[in-house]
PDB file as gemmi writes it, atoms N, CA and C in Angstrom:
CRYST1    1.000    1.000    1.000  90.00  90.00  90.00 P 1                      
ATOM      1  N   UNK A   1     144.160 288.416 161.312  1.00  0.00           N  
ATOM      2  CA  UNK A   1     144.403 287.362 160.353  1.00  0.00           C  
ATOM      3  C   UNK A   1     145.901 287.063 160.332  1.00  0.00           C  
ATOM      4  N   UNK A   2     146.530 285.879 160.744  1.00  0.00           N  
ATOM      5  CA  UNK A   2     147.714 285.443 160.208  1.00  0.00           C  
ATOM      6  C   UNK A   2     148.106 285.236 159.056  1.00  0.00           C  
ATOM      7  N   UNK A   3     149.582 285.181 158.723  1.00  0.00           N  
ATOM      8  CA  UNK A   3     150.340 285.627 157.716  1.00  0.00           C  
ATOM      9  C   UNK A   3     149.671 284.353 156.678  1.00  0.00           C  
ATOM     10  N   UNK A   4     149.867 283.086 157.306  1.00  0.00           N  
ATOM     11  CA  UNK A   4     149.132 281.772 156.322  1.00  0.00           C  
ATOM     12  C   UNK A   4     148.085 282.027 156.336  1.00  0.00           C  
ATOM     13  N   UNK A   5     146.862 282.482 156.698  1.00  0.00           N  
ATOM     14  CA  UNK A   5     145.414 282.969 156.778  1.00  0.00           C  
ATOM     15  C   UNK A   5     145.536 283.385 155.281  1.00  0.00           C  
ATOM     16  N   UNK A   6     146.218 284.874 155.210  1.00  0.00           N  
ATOM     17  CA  UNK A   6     146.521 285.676 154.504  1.00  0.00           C  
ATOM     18  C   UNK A   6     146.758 285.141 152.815  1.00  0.00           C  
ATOM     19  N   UNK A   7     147.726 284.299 153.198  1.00  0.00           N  
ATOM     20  CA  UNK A   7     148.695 283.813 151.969  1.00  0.00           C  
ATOM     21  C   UNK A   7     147.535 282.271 151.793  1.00  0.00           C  
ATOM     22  N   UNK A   8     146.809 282.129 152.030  1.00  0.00           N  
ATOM     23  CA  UNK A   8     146.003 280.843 151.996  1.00  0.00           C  
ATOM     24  C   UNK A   8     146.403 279.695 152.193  1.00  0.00           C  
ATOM     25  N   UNK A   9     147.329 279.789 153.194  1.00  0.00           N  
ATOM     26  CA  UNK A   9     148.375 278.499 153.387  1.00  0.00           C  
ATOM     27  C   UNK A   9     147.676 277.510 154.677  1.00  0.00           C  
ATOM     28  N   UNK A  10     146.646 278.474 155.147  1.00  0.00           N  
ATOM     29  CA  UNK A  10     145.556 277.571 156.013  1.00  0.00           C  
ATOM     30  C   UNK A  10     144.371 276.575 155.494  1.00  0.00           C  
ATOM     31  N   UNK A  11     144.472 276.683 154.331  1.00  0.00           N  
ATOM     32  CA  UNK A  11     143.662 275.956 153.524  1.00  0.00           C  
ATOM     33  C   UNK A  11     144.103 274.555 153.207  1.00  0.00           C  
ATOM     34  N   UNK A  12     145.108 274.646 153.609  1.00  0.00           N  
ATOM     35  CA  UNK A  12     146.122 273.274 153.485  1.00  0.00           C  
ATOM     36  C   UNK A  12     146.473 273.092 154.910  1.00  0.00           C  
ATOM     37  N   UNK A  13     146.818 271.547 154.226  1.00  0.00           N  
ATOM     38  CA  UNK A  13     147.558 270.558 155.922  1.00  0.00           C  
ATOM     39  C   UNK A  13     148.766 271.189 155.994  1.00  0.00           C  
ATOM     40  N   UNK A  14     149.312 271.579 157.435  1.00  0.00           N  
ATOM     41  CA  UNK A  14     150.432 272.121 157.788  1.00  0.00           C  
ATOM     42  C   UNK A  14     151.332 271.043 157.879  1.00  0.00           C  
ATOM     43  N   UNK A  15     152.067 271.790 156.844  1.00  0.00           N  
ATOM     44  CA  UNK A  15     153.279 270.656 156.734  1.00  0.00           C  
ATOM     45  C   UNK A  15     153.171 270.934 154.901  1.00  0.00           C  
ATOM     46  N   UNK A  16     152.391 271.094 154.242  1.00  0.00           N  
ATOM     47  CA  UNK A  16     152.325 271.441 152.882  1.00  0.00           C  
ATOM     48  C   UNK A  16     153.601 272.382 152.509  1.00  0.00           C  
ATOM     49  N   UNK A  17     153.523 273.482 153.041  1.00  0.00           N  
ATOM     50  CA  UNK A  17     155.247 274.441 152.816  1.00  0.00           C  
ATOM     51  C   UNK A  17     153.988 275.286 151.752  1.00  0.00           C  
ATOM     52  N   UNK A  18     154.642 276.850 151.808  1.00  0.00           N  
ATOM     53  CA  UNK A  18     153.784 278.164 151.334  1.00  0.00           C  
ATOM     54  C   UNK A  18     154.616 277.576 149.658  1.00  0.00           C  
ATOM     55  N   UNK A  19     155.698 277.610 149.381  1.00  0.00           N  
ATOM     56  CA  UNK A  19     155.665 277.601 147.830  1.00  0.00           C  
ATOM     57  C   UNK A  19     154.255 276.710 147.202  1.00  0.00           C  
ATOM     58  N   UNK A  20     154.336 275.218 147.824  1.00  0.00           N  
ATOM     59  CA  UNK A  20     153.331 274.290 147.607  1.00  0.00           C  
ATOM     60  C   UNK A  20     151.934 274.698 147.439  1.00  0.00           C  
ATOM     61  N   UNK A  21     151.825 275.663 148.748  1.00  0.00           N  
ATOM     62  CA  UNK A  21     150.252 276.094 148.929  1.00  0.00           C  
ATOM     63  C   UNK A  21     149.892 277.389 148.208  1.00  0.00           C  
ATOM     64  N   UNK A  22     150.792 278.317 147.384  1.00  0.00           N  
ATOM     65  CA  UNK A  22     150.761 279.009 146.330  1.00  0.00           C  
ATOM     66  C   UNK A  22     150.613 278.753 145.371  1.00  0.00           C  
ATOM     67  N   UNK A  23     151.623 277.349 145.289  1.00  0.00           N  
ATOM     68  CA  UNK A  23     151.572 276.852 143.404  1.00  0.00           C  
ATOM     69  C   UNK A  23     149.932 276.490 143.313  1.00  0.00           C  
ATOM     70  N   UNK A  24     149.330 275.813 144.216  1.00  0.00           N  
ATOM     71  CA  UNK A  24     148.000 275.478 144.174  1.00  0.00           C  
ATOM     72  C   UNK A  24     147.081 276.214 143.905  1.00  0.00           C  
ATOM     73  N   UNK A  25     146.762 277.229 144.777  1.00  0.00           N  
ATOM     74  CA  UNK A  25     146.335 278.220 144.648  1.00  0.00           C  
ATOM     75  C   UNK A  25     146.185 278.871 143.015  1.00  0.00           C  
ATOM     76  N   UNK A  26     147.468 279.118 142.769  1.00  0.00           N  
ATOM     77  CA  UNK A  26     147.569 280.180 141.704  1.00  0.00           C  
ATOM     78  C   UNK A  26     146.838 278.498 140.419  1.00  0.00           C  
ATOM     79  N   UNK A  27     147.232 277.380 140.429  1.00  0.00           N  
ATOM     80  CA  UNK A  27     146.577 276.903 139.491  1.00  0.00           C  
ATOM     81  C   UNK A  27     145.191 276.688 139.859  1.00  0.00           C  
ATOM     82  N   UNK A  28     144.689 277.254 140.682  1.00  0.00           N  
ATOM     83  CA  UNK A  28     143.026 277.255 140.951  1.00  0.00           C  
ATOM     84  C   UNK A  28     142.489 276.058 141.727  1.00  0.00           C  
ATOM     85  N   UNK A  29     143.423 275.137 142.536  1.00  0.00           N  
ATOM     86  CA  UNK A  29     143.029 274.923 143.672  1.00  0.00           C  
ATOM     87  C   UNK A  29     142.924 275.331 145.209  1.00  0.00           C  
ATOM     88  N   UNK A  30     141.755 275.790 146.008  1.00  0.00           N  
ATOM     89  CA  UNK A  30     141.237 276.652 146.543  1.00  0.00           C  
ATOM     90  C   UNK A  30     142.030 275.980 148.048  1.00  0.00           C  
ATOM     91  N   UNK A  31     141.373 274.350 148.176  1.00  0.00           N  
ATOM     92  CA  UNK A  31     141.467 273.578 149.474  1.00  0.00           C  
ATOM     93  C   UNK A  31     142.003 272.570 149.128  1.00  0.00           C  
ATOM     94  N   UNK A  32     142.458 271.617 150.516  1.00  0.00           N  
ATOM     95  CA  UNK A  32     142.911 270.003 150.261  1.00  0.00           C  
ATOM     96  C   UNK A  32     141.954 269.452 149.475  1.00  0.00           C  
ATOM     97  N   UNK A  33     140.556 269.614 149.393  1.00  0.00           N  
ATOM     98  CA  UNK A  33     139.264 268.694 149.216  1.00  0.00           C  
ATOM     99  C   UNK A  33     139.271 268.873 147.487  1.00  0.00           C  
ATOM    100  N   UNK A  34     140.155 270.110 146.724  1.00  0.00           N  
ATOM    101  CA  UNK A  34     140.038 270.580 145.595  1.00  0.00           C  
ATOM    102  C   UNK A  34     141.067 269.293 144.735  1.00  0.00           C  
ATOM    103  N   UNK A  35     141.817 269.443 145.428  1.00  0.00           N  
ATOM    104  CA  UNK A  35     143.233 268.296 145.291  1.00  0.00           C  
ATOM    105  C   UNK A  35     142.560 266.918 145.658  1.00  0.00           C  
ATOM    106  N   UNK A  36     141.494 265.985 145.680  1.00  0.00           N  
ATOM    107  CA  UNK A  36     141.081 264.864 145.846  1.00  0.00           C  
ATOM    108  C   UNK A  36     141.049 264.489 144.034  1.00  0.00           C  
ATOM    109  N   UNK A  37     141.618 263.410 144.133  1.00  0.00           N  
ATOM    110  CA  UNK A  37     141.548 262.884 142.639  1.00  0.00           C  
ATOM    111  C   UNK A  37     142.492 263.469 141.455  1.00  0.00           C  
ATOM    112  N   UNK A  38     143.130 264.464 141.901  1.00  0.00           N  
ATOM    113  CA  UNK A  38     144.344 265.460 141.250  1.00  0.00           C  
ATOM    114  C   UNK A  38     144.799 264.274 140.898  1.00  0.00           C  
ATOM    115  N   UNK A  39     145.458 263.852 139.627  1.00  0.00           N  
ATOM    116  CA  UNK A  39     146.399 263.132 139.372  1.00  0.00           C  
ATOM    117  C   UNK A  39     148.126 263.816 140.281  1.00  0.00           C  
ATOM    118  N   UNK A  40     148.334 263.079 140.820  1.00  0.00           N  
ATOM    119  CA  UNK A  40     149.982 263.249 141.382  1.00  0.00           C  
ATOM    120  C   UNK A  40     150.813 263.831 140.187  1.00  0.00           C  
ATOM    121  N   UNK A  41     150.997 263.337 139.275  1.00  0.00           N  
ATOM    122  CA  UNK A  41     151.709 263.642 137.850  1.00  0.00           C  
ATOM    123  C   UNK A  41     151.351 265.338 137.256  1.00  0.00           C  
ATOM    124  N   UNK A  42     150.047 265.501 137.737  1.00  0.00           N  
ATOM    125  CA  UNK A  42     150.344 266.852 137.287  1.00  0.00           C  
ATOM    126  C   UNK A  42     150.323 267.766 137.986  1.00  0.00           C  
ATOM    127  N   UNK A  43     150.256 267.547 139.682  1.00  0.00           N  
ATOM    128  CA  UNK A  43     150.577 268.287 140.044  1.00  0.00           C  
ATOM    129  C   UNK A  43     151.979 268.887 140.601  1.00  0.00           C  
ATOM    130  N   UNK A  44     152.563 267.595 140.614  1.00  0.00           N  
ATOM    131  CA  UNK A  44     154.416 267.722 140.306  1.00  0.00           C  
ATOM    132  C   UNK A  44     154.797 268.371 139.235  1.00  0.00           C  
ATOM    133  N   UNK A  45     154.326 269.199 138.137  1.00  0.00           N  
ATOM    134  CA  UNK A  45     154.544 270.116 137.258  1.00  0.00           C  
ATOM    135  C   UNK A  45     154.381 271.210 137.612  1.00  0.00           C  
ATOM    136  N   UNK A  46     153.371 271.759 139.057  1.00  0.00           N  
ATOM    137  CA  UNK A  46     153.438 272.820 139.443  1.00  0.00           C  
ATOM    138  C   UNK A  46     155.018 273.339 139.919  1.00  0.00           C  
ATOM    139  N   UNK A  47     155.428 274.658 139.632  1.00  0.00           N  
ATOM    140  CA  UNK A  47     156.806 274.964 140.124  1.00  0.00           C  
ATOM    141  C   UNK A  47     156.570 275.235 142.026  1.00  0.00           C  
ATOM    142  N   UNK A  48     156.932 274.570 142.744  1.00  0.00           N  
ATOM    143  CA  UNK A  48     157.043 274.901 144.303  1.00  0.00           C  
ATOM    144  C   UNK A  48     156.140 273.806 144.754  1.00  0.00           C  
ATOM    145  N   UNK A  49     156.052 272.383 144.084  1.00  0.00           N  
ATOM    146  CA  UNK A  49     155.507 271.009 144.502  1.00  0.00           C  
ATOM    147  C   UNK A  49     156.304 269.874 144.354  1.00  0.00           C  
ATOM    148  N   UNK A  50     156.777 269.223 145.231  1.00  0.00           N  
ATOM    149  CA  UNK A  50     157.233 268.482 145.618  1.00  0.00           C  
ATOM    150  C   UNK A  50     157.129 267.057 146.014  1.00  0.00           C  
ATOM    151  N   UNK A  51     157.619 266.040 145.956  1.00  0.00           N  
ATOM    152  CA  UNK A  51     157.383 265.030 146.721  1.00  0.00           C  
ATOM    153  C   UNK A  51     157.143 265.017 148.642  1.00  0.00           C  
ATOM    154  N   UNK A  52     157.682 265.625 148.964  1.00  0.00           N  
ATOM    155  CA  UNK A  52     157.427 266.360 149.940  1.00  0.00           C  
ATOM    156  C   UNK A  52     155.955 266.534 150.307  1.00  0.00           C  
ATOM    157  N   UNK A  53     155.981 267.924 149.617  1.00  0.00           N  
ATOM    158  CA  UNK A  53     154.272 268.307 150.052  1.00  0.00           C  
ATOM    159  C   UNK A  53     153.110 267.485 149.366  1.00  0.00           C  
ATOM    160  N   UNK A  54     153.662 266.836 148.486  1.00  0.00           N  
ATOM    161  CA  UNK A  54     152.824 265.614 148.245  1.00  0.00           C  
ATOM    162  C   UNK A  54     152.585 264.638 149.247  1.00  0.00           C  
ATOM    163  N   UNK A  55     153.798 263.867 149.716  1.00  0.00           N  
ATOM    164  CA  UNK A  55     153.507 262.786 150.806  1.00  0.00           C  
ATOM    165  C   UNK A  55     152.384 263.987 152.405  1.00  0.00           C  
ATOM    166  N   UNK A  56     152.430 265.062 152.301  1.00  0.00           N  
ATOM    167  CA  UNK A  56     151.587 265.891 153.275  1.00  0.00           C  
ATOM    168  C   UNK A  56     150.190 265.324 152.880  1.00  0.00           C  
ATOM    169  N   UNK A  57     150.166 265.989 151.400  1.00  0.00           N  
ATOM    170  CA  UNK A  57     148.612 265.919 151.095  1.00  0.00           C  
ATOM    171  C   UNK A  57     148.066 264.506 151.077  1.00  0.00           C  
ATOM    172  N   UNK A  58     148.878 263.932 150.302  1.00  0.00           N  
ATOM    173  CA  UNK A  58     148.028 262.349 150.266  1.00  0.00           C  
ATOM    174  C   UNK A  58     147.756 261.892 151.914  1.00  0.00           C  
ATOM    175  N   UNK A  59     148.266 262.146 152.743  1.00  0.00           N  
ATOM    176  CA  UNK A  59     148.515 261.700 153.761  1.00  0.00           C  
ATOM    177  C   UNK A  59     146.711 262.311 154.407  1.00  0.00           C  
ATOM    178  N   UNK A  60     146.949 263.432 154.413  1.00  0.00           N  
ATOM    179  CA  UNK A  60     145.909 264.556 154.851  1.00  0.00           C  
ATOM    180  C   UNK A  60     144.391 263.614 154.215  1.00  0.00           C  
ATOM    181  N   UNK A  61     144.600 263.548 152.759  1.00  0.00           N  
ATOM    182  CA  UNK A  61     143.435 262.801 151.843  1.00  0.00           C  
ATOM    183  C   UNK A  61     142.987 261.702 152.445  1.00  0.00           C  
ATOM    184  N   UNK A  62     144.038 260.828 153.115  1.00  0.00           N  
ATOM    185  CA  UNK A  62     143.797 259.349 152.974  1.00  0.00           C  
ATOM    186  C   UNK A  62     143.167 259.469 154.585  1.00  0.00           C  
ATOM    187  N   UNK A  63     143.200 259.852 155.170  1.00  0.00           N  
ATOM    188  CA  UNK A  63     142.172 260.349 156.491  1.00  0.00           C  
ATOM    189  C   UNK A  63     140.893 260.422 156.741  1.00  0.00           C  
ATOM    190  N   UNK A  64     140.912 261.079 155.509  1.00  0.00           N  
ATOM    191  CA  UNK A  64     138.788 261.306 155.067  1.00  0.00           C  
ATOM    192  C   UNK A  64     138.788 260.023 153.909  1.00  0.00           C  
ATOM    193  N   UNK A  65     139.562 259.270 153.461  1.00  0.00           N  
ATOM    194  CA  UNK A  65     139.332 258.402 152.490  1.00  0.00           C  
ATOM    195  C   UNK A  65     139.266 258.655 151.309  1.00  0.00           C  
ATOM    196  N   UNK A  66     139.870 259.675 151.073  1.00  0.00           N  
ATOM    197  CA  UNK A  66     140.461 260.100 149.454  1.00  0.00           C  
ATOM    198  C   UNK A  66     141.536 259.918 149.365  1.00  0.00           C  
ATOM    199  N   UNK A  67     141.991 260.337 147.948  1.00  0.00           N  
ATOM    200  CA  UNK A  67     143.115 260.257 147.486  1.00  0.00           C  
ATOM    201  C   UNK A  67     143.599 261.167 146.461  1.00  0.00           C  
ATOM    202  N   UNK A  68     144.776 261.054 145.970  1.00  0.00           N  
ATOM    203  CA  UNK A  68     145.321 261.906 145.030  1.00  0.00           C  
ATOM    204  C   UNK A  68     144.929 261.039 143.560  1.00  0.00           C  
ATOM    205  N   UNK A  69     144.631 261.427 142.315  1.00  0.00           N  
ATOM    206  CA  UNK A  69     144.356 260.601 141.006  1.00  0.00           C  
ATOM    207  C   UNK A  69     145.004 259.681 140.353  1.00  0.00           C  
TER     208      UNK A  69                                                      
END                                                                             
């Protein structure tokens, strides 16, 4: 198992960054698919989320035809 395996940072689009894919995590989102409809606004309150790993995820979302809330 790799270190992102490990740390659940494979559960996310690479390019997310491990603070990002922790803060998620620890607020009880599992996968990208958990984060569909997330309002943007609150998840920029997580500490280690960013505009950044935001423009990742929406990006990742808008692929399968979701989005962020």
């Amino acid at each position: 198992m790799s270190r992102a395996e490990a740390d659940g940072h494979a559960d996310f689009p690479k390019g997310t960054g491990l603070p990002a894919s922790r803060a998620f995590r620890a607020a009880g989102y599992a996968c990208l698919d958990d984060l569909a409809g997330v309002p943007a606004a609150e998840l920029t309150k997580l500490h280690g989320v960013g505009p950044a790993s935001l423009t990742v995820i929406q990006a990742a979302l808008e692929q399968t035809g979701r989005s962020l809330g």
